[in-house]
LUMZA-67859 format. One record per atom (N, C-alpha, C): x negated, y negated, z negated; residue in three letters. Coordinates in pm, whole numbers, plus 50000, padded with zeros to 5 digits. Each point is the difference from the previous one (the first is absolute). Layout:
REM residues N
XYZALA ...
***
This chain:
REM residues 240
461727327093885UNK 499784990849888UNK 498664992950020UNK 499954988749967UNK 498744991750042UNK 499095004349878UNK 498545002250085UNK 498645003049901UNK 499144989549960UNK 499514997949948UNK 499084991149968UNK 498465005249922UNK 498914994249933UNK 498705009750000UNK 499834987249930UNK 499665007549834UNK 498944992849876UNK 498895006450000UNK 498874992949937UNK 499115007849953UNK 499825009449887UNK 501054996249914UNK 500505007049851UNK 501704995849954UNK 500585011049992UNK 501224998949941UNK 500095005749842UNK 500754995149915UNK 500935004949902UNK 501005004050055UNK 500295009649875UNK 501795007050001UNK 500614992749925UNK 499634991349887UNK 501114990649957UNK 500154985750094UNK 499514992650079UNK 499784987450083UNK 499335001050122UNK 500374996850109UNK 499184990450111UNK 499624987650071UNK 499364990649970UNK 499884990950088UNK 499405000150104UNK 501014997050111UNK 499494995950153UNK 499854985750044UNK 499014992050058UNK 499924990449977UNK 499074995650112UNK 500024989250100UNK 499324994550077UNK 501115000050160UNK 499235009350102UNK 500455001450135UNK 501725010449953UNK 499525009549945UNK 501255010249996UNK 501164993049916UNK 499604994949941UNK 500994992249885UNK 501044990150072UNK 498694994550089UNK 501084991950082UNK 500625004050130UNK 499575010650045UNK 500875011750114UNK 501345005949919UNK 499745001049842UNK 500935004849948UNK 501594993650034UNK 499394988549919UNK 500694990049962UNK 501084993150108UNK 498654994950093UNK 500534989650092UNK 500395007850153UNK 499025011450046UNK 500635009850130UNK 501035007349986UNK 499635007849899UNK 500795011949989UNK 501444999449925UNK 499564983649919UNK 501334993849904UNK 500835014449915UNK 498595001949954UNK 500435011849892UNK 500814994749911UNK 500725002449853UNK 500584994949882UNK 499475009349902UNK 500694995649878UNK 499885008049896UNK 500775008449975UNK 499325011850018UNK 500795016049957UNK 499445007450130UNK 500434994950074UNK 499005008750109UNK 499375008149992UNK 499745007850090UNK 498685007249952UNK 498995005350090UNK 498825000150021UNK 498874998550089UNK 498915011249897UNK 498805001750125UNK 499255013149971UNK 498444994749971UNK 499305004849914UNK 498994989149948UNK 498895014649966UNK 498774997350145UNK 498775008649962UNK 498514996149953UNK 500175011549932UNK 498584993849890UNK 499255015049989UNK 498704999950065UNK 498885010650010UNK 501055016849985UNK 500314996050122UNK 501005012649997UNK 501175006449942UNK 500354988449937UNK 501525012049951UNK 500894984650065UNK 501175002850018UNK 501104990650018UNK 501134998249849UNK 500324984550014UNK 500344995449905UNK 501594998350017UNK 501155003650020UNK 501234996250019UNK 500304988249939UNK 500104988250019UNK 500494989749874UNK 501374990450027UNK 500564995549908UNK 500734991750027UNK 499164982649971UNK 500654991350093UNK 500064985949954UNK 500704994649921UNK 498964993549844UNK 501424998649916UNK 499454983350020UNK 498754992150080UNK 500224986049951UNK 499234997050156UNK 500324987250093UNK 498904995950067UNK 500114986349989UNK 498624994850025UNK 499664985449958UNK 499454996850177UNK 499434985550007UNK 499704997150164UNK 498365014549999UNK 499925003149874UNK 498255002650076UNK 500185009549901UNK 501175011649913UNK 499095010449994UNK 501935006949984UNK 499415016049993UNK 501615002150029UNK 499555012649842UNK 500335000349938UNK 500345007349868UNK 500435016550010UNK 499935010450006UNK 500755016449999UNK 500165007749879UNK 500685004849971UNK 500185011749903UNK 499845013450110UNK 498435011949948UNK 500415010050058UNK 500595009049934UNK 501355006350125UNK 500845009249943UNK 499565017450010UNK 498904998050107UNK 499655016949999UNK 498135000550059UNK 499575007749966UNK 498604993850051UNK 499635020450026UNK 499115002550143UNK 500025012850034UNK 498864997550112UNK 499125012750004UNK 499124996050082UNK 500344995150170UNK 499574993850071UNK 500274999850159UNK 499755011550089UNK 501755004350048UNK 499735011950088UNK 499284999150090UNK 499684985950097UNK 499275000550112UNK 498495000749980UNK 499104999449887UNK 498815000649956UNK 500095016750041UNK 498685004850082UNK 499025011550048UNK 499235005349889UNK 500185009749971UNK 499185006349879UNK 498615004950049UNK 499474992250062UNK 498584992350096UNK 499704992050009UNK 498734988949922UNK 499954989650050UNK 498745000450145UNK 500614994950124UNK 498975003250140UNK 499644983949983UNK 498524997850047UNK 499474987749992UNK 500145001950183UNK 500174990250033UNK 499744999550185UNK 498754989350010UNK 498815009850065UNK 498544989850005UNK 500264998050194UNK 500544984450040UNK 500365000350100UNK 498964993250091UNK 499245004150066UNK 499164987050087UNK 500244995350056UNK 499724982050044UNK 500924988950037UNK 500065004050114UNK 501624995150012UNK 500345003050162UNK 499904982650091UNK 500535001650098UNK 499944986150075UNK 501204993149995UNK 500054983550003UNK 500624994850005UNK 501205002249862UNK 501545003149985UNK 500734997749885UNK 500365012249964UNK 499775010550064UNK 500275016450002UNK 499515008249856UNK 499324988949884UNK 499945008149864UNK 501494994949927UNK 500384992850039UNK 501314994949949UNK 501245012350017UNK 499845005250081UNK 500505008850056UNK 500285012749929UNK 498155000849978UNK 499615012749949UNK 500795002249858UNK 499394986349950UNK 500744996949847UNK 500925006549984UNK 501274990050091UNK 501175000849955UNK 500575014649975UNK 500025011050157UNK 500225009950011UNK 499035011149844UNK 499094999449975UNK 499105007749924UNK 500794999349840UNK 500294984850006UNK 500644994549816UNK 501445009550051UNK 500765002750069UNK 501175006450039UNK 499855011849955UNK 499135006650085UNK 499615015849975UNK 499165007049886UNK 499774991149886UNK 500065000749883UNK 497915000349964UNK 499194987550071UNK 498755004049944UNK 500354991849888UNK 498534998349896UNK 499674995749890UNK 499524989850047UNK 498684999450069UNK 499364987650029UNK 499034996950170UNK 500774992350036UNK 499054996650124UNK 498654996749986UNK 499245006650058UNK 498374990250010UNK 499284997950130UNK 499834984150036UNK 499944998950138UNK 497884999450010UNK 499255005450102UNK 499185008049988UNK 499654992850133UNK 498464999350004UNK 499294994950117UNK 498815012249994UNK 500515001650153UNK 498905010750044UNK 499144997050101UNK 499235006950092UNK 499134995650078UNK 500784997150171UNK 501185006149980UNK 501044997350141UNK 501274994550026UNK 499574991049906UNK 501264986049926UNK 499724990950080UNK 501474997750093UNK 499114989350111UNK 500584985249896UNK 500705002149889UNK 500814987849993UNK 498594999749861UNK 499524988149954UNK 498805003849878UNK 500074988949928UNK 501344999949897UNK 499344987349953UNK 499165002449858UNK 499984990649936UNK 499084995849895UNK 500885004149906UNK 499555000949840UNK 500845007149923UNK 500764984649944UNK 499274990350011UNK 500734989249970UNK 501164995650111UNK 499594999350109UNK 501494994250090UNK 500865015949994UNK 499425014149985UNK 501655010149961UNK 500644996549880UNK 499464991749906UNK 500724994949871UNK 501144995950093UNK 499784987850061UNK 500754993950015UNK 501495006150075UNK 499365008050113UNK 501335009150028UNK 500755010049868UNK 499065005449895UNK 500565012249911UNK 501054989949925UNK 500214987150010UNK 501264997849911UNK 501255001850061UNK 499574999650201UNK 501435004850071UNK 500085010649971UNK 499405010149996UNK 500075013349997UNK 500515003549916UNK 499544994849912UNK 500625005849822UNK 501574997749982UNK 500164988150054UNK 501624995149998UNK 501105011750130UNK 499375002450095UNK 500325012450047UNK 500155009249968UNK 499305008149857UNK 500265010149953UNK 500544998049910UNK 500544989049920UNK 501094995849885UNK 501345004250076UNK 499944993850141UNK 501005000850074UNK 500385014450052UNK 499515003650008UNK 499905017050072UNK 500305005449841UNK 499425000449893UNK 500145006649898UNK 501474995249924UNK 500674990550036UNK 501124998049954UNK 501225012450105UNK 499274993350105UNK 501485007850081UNK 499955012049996UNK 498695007550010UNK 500145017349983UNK 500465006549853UNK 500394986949904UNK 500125012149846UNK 498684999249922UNK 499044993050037UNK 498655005249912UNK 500094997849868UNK 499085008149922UNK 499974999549867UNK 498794988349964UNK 499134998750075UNK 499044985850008UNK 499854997050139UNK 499214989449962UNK 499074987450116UNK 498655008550038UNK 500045008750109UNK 498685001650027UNK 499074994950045UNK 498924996449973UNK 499094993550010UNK 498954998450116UNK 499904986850079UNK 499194998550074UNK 498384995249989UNK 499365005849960UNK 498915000149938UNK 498904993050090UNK 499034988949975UNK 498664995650023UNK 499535008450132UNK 499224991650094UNK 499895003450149UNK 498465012249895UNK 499845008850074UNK 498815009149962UNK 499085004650119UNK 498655002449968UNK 499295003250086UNK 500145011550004UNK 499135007750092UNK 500435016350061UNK 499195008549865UNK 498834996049903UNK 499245003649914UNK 500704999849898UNK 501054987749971UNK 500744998449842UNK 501445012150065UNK 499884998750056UNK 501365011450098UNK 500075009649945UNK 498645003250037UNK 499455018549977UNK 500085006449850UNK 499054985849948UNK 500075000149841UNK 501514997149939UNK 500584997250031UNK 501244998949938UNK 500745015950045UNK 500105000650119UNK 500815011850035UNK 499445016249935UNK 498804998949961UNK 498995008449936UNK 500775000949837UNK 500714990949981UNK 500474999749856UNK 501735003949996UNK 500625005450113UNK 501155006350001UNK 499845015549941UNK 501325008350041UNK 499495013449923UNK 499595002650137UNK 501004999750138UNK 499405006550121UNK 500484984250107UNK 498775001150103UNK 500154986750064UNK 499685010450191UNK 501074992150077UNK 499855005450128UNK 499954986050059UNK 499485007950122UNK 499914987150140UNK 500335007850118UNK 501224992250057UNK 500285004650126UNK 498474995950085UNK 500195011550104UNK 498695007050080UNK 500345004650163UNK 499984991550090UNK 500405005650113UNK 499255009650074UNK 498985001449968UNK 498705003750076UNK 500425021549948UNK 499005010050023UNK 499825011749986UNK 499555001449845UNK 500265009449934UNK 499965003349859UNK 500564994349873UNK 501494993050114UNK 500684999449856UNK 500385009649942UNK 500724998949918UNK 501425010649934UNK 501474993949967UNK 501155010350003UNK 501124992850016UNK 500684995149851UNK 500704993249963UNK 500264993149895UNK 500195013449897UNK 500715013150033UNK 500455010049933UNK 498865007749933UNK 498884997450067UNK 498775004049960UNK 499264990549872UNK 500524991949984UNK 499344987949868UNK 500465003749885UNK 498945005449952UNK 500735000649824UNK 500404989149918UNK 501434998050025UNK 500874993249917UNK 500785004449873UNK 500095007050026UNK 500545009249866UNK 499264993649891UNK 500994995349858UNK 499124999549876UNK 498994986050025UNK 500324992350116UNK 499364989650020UNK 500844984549997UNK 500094994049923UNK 500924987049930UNK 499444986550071UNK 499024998250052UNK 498964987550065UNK 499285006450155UNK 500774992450069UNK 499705006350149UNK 499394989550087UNK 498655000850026UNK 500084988350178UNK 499715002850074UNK 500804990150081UNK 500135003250185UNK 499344987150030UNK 498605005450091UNK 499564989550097UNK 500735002250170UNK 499874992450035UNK 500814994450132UNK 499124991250056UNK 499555002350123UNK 498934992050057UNK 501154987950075UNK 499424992650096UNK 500094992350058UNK 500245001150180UNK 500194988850062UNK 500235001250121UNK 499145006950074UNK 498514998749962UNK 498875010550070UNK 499795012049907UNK 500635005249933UNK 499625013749894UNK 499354993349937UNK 498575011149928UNK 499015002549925UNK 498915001850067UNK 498694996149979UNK 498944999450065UNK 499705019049924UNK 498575005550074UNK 499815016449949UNK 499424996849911UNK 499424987849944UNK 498965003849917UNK 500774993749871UNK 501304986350028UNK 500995003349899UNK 500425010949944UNK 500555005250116UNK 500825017449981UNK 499395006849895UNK 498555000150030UNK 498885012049971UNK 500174991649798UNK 499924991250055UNK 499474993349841UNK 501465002149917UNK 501445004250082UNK 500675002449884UNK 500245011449968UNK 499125007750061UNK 500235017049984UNK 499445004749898UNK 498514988250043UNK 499245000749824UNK 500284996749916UNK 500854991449984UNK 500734994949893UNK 500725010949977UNK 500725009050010UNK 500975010550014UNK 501235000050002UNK 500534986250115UNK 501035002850110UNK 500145009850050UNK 501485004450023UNK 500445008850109UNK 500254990250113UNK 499515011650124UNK 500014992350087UNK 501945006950077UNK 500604992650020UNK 501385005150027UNK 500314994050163UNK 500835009050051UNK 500645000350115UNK 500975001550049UNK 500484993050081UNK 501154996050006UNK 501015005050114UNK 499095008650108UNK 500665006050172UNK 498884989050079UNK 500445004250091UNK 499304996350152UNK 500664986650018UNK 501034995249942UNK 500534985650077UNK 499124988849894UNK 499764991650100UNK 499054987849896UNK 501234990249950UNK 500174999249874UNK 500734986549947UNK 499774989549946UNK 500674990950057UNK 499364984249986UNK 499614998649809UNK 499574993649998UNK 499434993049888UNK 501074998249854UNK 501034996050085UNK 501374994849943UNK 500695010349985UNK 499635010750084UNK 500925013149993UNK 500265008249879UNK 498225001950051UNK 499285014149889UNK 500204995849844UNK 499844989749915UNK 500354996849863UNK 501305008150011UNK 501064995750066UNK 501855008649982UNK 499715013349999UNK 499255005350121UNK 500095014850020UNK 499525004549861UNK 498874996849984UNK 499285003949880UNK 500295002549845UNK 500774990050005UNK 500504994449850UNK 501575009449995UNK 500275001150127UNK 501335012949987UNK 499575012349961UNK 499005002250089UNK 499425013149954UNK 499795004849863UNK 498934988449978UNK 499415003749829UNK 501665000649929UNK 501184994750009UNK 501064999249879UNK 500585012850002UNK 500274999150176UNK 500375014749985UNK 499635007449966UNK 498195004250006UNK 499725011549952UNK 499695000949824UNK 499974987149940UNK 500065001149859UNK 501594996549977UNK 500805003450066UNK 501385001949971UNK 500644987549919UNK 499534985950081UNK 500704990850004UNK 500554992050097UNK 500805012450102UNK 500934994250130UNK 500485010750017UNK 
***
């Protein structure tokens, strides 16, 4: 059944109206009675079409229940820029495997560096990537691709989860089974970049009180480690 994503629904009415209205309408050549799936901050809306006009399409919902594919975890992913189109990537796969919110992160071994004004300009592809990714996996929302951040607003932000890890290739990590997750609802995962983490990064997120986590002896690309990672954490808070 086709999904679609408001910012606020009623149980007596919906209007959809703009791009989807007219995918409704004119792609998908929906009618009236139909019926299509309508998400709003996590629960799903079953509705029927009882009216569409050129620019807004009208619903009655018939059952409204939270979204099974929503993680009873929200994981923020603090990702540092990779090279060339490979966060697109990251996106897509990450909005699949059920994070909350991407945050793309400049560190000291970011060979790609832009300015927080020209990543504006890419975060509107991005964002439309995870509309896209969050439709096809079932999501209960649009997770969010959040403002390019420095490695300092990083720390401070990830400092404000209940428990925040960073994959760690180097000696003295610990393995994901070792992170107290339990009883923990707000999780982040940093993920370095094509050159890792500098030591005195590392060091500075230990003080922050990162776990430093590990992953085996094989090094994985950039693009990899977000998947491995983000499986891990669901599985082990028992959402996969």
């Amino acid at each position: 059944m086709p999904r679609f994503f408001v910012e606020h629904a009623s149980s007596e009415q919906i209007i959809i109206t703009g791009e989807d209205a007219h995918h409704i309408g004119r792609s998908l050549r929906m009618r009236t009675g139909e019926q299509l799936t309508v998400c709003a901050e996590g629960l799903d809306y079953e509705c029927e079409i009882t009216r569409i006009t050129d620019s807004e399409v009208y619903l009655k919902p018939l059952s409204i229940a939270p979204c099974a594919a929503e993680p009873s975890v929200k994981v923020t992913l603090y990702q540092a820029v990779p090279k060339q189109d490979k966060l697109a990537e990251i996106v897509q796969k990450a909005v699949e495997l059920g994070v909350y919110e991407i945050v793309p992160v400049l560190t000291s071994r970011c060979v790609s560096r832009p300015t927080k004004a020209d990543f504006e300009k890419k975060r509107q592809r991005l964002q439309k990537i995870a509309v896209s990714a969050a439709k096809q996996s079932g999501r209960g929302i649009i997770p969010e691709v959040a403002p390019l951040m420095t490695w300092k607003e990083a720390l401070r932000s990830m400092q404000e989860q209940d428990v925040s890890v960073m994959l760690y290739e180097e000696e003295g990590g610990v393995r994901f089974g070792e992170v107290p997750l339990e009883g923990n609802t707000h999780i982040g995962l940093f993920i370095g970049s094509e050159g890792g983490i500098s030591e005195e990064e590392a060091q500075q997120a230990v003080d922050a009180g990162l776990h430093r986590v590990w992953l085996g002896s094989r090094i994985l690309r950039c693009e990899t480690a977000p998947t491995a990672a983000i499986s891990i954490l669901m599985y082990l808070t028992k959402n996969l």
